[in-house]
N, C-alpha and C positions, 0 to 999 in steps of 0.2 A: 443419494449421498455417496461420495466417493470415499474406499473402503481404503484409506493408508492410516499408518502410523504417524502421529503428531509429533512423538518422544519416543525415542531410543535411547539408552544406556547415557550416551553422551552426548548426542547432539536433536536438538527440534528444527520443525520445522516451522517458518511464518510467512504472512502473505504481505506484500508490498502492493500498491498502485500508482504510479506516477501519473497525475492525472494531468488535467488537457494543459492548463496554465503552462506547466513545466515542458509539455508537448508541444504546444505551440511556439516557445522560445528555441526548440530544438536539442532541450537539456538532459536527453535520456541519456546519453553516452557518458557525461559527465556524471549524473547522478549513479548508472550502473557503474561505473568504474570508482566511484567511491564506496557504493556497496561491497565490491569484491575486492578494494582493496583493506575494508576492516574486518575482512575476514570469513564471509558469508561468503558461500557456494549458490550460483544461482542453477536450482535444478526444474526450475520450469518457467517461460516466458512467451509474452503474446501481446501484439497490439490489439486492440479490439477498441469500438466504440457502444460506447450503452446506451441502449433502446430506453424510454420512458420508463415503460412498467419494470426491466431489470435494474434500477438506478433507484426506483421506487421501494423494489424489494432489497435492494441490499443496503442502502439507507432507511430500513423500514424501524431499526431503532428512534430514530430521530423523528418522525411521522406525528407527533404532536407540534415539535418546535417551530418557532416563530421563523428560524429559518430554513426551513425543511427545502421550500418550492425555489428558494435561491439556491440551495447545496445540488437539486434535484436538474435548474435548469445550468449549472456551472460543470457537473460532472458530465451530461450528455449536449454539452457543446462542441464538441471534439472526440480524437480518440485519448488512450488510456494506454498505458502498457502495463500491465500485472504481469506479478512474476511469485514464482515461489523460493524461500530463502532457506538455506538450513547451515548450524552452525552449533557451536554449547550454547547453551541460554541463549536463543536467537530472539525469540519476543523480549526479554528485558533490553538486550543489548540492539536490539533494531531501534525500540522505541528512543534510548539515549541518542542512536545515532541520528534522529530525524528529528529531533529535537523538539522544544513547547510550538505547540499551536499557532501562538504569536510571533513570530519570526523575529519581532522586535526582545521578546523576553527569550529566547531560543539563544543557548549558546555557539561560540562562533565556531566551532567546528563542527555543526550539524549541518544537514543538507535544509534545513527550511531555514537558518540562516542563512546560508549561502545562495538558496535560488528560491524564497518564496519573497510574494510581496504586501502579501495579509494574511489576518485569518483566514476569510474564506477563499483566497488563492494560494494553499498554503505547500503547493510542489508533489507534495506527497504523503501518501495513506501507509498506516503500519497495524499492523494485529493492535492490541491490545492486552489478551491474555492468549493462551492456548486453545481454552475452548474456542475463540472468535477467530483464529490463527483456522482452525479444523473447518472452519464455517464457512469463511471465506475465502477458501482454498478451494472448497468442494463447489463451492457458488459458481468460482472462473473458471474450472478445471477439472478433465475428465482424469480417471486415475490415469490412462493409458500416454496422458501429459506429461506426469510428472515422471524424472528419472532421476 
C-alpha cells in the first residue's frame, strides 16, 4: 500500500481512469484538458493496459454482478490512462464534473456527456469517496509516482 496523504488542510487527492472507449476515439487530451481546466492539478499519470486478474481485482466490488464479465472484458480491451488529481474537495467536485453513469441522464457540461456513448462505455472512472480515492491510487501507483 502506498503511504501518502489523501487530505491535507485544503486540498484531496482523487483517482481518475479514462478508459479504452474514450482511448480508442483519441479523447484523452480533450478530456485532460477539461480536467485541468476546472481546476484540478494532475500530479500523477500513466497509460497502461490491464491484464485479466488486475481488472478483476480492481473491479472486485462488482464480482457478484450480472455484469461483472462485460465491465471486466471492456476495461482490458485496450489501454487506460489513470491519473491522480488533487484540488479542495476533489472527490465531490470530480464526481460532478464526470457526471451520472448514463450519459443520456448526465448533464451537459460533464465529460460522460460530452464523450461517452453508454452506460457501459461511459468515457470515464472517478473515486467515489476518499477511502476508494486512497485505494485506487495505491492500486495504479507507486508512491515514488505521484508528485
Amino acid at each position: 500500500m502506498v503511504n501518502f496523504e489523501i487530505k491535507t488542510m485544503t486540498k484531496e487527492l482523487t483517482f481518475t481512469m479514462i478508459k479504452p472507449d474514450a482511448v480508442e476515439k483519441k479523447l484523452m487530451a480533450s478530456i485532460l484538458s477539461l480536467i485541468a481546466n476546472n481546476g484540478f492539478e494532475i500530479i500523477a499519470i500513466k497509460m497502461k493496459k490491464l491484464k485479466l486478474k488486475e481488472a478483476e481485482s480492481f473491479y472486485g466490488i462488482h464480482k457478484e454482478q450480472p455484469f461483472f464479465s462485460n465491465l471486466i472484458s471492456f476495461i482490458t480491451r485496450g489501454p487506460v490512462v489513470v491519473a491522480v488529481l488533487k484540488k479542495e474537495n476533489a472527490v465531490e467536485d470530480f464526481r460532478k464534473l464526470i457526471g451520472n453513469t448514463n450519459p443520456e441522464k448526465a448533464e451537459n457540461h460533464t465529460i460522460r456527456k460530452k464523450f461517452a456513448t453508454s452506460i457501459g462505455e461511459n468515457a470515464i472512472h472517478g473515486s467515489d469517496s476518499l477511502e476508494n480515492a486512497k485505494n485506487e491510487i495505491s492500486f495504479h501507483f507507486s508512491e515514488k509516482e505521484i508528485f
